[in-house]
C-alpha positions in Angstrom: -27.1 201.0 117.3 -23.4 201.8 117.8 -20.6 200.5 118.3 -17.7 201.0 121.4 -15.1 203.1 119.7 -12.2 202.8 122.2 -11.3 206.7 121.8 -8.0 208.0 120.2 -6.1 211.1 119.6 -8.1 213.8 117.6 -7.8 217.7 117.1 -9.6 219.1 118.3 -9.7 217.3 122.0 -12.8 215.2 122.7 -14.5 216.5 125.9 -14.4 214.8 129.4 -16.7 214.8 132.0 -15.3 213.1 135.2 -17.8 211.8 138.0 -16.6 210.7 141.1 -17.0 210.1 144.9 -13.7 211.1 145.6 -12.3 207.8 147.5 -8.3 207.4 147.2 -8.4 205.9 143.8 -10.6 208.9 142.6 -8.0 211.0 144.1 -5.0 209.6 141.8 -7.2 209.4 138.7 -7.4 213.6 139.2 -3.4 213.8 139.8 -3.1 211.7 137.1 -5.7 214.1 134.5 -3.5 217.1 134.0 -0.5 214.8 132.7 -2.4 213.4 129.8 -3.3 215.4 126.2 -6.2 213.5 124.7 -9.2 214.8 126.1 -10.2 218.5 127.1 -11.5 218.1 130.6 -14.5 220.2 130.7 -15.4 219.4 134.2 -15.5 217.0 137.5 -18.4 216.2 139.6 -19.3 214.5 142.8 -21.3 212.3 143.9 -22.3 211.1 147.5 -20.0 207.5 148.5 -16.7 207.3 149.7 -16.5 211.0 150.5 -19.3 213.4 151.1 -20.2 215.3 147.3 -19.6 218.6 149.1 -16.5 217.8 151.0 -15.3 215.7 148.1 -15.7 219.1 145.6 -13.6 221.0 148.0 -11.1 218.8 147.8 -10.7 218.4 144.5 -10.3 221.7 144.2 -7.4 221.6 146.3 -6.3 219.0 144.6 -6.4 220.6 141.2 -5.0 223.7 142.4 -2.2 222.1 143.6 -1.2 220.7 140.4 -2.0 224.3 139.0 -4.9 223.0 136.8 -6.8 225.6 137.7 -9.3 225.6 134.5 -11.1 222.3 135.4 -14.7 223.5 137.0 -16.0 221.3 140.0 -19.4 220.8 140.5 -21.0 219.5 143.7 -23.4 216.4 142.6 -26.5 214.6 144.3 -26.2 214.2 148.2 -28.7 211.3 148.1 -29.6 208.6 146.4 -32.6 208.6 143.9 -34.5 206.5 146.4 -32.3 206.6 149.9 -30.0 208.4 151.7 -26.7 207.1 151.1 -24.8 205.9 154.6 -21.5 207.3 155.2 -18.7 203.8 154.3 -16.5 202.9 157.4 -13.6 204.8 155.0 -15.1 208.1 154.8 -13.4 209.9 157.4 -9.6 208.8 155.9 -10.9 209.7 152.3 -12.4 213.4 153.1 -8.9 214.0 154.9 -7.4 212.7 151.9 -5.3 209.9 154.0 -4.1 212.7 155.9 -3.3 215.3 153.3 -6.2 217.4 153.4 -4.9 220.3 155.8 -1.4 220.6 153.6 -2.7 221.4 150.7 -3.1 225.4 149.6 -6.9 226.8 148.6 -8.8 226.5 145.3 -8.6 229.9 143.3 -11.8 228.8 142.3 -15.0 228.0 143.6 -17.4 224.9 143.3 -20.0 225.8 140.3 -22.8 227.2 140.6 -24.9 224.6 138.8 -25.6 221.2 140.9 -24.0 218.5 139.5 -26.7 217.2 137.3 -27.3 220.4 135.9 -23.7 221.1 135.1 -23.3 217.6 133.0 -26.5 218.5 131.1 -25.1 221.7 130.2 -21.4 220.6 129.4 -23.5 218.1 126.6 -26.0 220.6 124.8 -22.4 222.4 124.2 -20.6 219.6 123.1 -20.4 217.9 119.2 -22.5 215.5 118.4 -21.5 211.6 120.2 -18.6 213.3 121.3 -18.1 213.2 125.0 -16.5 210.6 127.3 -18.0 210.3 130.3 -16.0 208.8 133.2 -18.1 207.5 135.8 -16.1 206.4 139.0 -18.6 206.5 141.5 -22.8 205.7 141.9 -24.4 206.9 139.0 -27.2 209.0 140.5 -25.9 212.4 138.7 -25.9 210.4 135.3 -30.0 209.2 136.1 -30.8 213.1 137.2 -29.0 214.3 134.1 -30.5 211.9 131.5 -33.8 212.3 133.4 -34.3 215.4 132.3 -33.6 215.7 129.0 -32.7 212.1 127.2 -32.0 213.6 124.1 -28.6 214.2 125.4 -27.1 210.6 125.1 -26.8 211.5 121.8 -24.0 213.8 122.6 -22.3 210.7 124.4 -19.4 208.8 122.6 -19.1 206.4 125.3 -19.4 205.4 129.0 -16.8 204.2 131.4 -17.2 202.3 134.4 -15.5 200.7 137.3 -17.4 197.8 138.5 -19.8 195.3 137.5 -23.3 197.2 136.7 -24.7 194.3 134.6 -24.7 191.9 138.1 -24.7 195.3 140.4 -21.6 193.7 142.7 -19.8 196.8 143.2 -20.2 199.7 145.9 -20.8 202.1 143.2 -24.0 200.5 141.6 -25.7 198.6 145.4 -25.0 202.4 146.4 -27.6 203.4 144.4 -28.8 200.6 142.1 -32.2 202.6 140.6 -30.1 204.9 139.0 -27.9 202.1 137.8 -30.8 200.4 136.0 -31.7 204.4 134.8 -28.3 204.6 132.9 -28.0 201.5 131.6 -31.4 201.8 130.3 -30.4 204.7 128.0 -28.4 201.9 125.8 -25.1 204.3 125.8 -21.6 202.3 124.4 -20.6 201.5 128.1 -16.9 199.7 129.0 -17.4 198.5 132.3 -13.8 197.2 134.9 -15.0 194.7 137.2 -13.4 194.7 140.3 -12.0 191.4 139.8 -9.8 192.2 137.1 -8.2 194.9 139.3 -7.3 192.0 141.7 -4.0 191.4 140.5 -3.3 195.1 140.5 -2.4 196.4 144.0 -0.9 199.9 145.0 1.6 198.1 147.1 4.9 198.8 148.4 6.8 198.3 145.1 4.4 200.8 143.0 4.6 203.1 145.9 8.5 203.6 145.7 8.6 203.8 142.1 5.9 206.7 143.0 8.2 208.2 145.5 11.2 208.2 143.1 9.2 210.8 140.9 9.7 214.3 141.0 6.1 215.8 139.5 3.6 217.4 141.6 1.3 214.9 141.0 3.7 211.8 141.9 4.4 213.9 145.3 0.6 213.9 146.0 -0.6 210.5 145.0 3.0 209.4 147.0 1.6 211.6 150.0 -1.6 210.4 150.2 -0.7 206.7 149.7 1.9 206.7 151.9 -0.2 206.1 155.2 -2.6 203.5 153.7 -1.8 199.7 154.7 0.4 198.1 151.5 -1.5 196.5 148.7 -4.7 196.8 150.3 -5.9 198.8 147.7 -6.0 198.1 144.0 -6.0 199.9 140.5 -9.2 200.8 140.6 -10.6 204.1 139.0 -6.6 204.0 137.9 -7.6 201.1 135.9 -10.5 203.2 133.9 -9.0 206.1 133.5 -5.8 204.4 132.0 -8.3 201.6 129.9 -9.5 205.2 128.6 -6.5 206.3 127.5 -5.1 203.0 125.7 -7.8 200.2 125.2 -5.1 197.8 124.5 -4.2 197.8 128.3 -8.0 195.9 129.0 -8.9 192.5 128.0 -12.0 192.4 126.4 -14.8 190.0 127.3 -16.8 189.3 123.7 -19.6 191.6 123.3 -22.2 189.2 121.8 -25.1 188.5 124.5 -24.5 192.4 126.2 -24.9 194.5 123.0 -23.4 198.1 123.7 -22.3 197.7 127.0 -19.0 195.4 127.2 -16.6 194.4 130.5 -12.7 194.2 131.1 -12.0 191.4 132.9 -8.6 191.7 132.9 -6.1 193.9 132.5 -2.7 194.4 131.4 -0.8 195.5 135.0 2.7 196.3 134.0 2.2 198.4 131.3 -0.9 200.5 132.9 0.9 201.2 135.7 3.8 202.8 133.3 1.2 204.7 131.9 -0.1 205.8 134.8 3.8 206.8 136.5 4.4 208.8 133.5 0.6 210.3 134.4 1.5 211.5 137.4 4.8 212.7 136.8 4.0 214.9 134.1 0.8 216.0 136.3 1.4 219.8 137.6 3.8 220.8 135.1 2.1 222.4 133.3 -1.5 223.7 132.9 -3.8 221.3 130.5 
């Protein structure tokens, strides 16, 4: 058994395979991708939740291509979950317009893969070094389940797994979205660090962060200013943020003690001020240049 390695800087970049259902949060951790120089992003990939998968691969494309980082490949991922259809949330409709910045933004040069989704993270691991990929999880897990599912010898090209919510009590919208392939992934016994939602409670996107957003002059402070602009103050948290930035810098997560849950370990707190530098610098580096 291994142990989490929190990741650091290495040359060359580790791979990173981003998953997500493209809600608002999922939408500032991509602005906030091209602005950081640790990991090679070797593809994103969507999953049915707070956006449709197809609708949500379209617009990150956009989304990418408006920051110019036009070398990340989107792939559409699983429609359904592995046992239900997955209902549309009452949010859909303001996260697949993007909180209303959907029509602005300028088309993709490139298309949406070829490969599914759970094809396309199989095939970004055979290529990859041994335990060397991150895999940032930000949505229901079902693309992770149909991945591992067909070939489990590829956890062992896994470094580690990272999480927002609770999987080991399945009290988030990601896992009760599709809770068999929850229990399918944790089953493999990767290194997992998990966010629970209530750590991101005293981390808001409210009116204060927003204007420090504002005052930015990157692309990707522009866009995640754009689209946050017309969503009701402090409503919504840090959320993927929060794993994307724990990523980056473990020392921004406190750590509960990994005794009784093995591999997988939670951050139940986190450390607000200084993730939410991290993340301003994110997005104001985002779109100036191609990662």
């Amino acid at each position: 058994m291994r142990s989490l390695d929190v990741p650091g800087a290495r040359s060359p970049r580790p791979p990173l395979l981003v998953d997500v259902d493209m809600g608002l949060d999922d939408v500032r951790v991509l602005a906030a991708l091209p602005g950081q120089d640790r990991f090679e992003v070797v593809g994103v990939v969507t999953v049915e939740g707070s956006a449709g998968a197809a609708r949500g691969a379209e617009n990150a494309l956009r989304l990418l291509a408006s920051l110019g980082a036009h070398r990340i490949p989107v792939a559409v991922g699983a429609r359904r979950a592995l046992a239900r259809d997955v209902a549309p949330p009452p949010w859909r409709p303001m996260t697949e317009a993007l909180g209303g910045l959907a029509p602005t933004l300028p088309p993709a040069r490139r298309h949406v893969e070829r490969a599914e989704g759970a094809r396309f993270i199989a095939g970004a691991l055979r290529r990859a070094p041994l335990r060397s990929v991150r895999l940032l999880a930000l949505g229901p897990l079902t693309n992770l389940a149909l991945a591992f599912r067909g070939d489990r010898e590829l956890t062992a090209r896994v470094h580690s797994l990272h999480l927002l919510g609770d999987f080991l009590r399945c009290d988030c919208y990601n896992c009760r979205t599709d809770p068999e392939a929850a229990r399918a992934v944790l089953a493999l016994g990767l290194p997992t660090l998990m966010v629970v939602r209530s750590a991101t409670d005293r981390a808001p996107f409210d009116d204060a962060l927003l204007a420090r957003v504002a005052a930015l002059h990157g692309p990707g402070a522009r866009l995640v200013a754009s689209v946050m602009r017309g969503h009701p103050t402090g409503q919504m948290k840090l959320w993927d943020d929060s794993v994307l930035a724990g990523l980056l810098d473990s020392r921004l997560l406190v750590l509960e003690p990994d005794e009784a849950a093995g591999l997988v370990r939670r951050a139940t707190a986190l450390h607000v001020e200084p993730m939410r530098a991290l993340l301003l610098t994110l997005w104001d580096r985002s779109g100036r240049r191609d990662p």
